[in-house]
N, C-alpha and C positions, 0 to 999 in steps of 0.2 A: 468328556467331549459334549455332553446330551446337553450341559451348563451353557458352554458357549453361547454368547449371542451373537443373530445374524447380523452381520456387518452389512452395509450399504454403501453405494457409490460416495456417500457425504462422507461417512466413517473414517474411509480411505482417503479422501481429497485435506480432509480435515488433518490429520495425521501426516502427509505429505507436505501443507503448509507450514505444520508445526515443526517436520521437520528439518524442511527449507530454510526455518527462522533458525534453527538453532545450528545447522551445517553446512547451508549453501544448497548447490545444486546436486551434489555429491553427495550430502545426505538422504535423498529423494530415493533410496534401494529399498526392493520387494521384502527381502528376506529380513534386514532390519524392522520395517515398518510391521510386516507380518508379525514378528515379535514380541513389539510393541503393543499390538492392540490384542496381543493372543489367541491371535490364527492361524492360520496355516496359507503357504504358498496360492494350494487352491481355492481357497478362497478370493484373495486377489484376484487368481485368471479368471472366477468367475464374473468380476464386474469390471475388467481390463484386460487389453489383449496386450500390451507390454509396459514396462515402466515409462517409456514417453509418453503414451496415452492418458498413464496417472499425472503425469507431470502436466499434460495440457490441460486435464482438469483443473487443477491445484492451481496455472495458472488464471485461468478463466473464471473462478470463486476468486482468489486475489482481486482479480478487475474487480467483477461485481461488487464485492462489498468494500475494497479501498476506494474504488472510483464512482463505480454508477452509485451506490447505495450512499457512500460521501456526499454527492452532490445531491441527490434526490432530499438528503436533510437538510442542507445548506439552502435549497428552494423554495422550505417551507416558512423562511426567514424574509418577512415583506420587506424589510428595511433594507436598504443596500448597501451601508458599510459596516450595519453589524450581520448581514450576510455574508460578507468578506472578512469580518473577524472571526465569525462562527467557523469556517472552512479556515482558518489559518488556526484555532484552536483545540480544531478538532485534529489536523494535519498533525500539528507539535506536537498534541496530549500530550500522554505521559510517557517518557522513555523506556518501559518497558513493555509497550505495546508488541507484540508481535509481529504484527507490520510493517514495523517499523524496520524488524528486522529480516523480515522478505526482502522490505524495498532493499534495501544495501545487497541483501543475497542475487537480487537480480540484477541489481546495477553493476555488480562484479563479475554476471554473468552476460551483459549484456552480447557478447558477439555467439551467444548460444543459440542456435536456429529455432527452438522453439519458444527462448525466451523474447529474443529480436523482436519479431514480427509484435509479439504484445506490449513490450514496451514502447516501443515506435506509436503503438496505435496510446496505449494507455496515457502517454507523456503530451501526445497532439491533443486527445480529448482535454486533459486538467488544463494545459497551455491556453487550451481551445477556450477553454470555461472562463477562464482568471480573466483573459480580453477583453472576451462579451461584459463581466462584471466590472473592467473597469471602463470599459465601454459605456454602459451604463450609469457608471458614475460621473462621464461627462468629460472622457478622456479621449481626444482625438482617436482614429485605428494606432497611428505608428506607436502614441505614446501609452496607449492599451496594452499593445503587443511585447513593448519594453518594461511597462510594469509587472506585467502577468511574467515575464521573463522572470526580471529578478525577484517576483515572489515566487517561483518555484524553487529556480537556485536557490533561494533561500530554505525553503524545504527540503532538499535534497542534500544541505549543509548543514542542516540542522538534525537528520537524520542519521548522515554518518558521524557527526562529532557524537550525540545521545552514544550511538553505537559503538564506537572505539574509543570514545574519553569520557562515558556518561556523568562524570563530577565536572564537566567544563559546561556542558549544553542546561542552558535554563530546564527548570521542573517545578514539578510540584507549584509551591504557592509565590516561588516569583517568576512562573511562566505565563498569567494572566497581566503582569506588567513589561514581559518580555511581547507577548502580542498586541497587545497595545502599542508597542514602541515600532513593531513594524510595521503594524498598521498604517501607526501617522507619519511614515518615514515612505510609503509606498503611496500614498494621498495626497503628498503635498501640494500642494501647487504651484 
């Protein structure tokens, strides 16, 4: 036991998304995870007062680094349509992101009360972003609004096929002429 290392709030959240990605929301249980990371129960209740409290962590690190921390890289990009390529490249990566397989775990789970409220918000923010960028590009609001649409749909299509058929969803090295191809297909004029 003296071996053990102290586990942390991250430890936990971290192990919760992991294994969100690989079970849903049903795999988010104390006794599993404690397992996993070989701990003990009380440990957990040390840094959570129940498994929904880990869950709202787990999804709150989700936002932050699929959303805020996505866009904060995507900002450092002056150029405006390979800003918009870089966030469509970074969105698609690779199909076995883990992320990748949150997002599908919570899109499955979206009438879950604690996952609702953050997809509702997370889905407004990207929606929110795609606009402004193609806003920026020089696209009226309506026809901003409808671009940023259907590049999300597209990400979120792109995400469940990776997920449930990953030899149908572009990868590896013909997914940079895969985003390309939406690119110039969401640009046109």
């Amino acid at each position: 036991m003296a071996d053990r290392k102290r586990l942390t709030v991250q430890d936990w959240t971290v192990a919760a998304l992991a294994a969100l990605a690989r079970g849903g929301i049903a795999a988010v249980a104390v006794e599993p995870l404690a397992a996993s990371l070989g701990a003990t129960k009380g440990s957990f209740y040390w840094h959570f007062g129940n498994r929904d409290a880990l869950l709202e962590a787990a999804l709150l690190e989700w936002e932050r680094t699929d959303t805020d921390d996505v866009i904060a890289l995507v900002e450092t990009e002056p150029d405006l349509r390979l800003r918009l390529r870089r966030l469509l490249a970074v969105a698609l990566g690779d199909s076995t992101r883990k992320s990748e397989h949150v997002e599908v775990a919570l899109q499955s789970a979206a009438n879950h009360p604690l996952v609702a409220p953050v997809l509702a918000r997370v889905t407004a923010r990207r929606i929110g972003y795609l606009t402004a960028l193609f806003g920026e590009l020089g696209f009226d609001p309506d026809d901003a609004g409808r671009r940023a649409m259907l590049a999300y749909t597209a990400y979120l299509g792109h995400a469940q096929l990776a997920h449930s058929t990953p030899d149908a969803a572009p990868a590896g090295d013909e997914l940079p002429a895969y985003v390309d191809a939406v690119i110039a297909t969401l640009t046109a004029r």
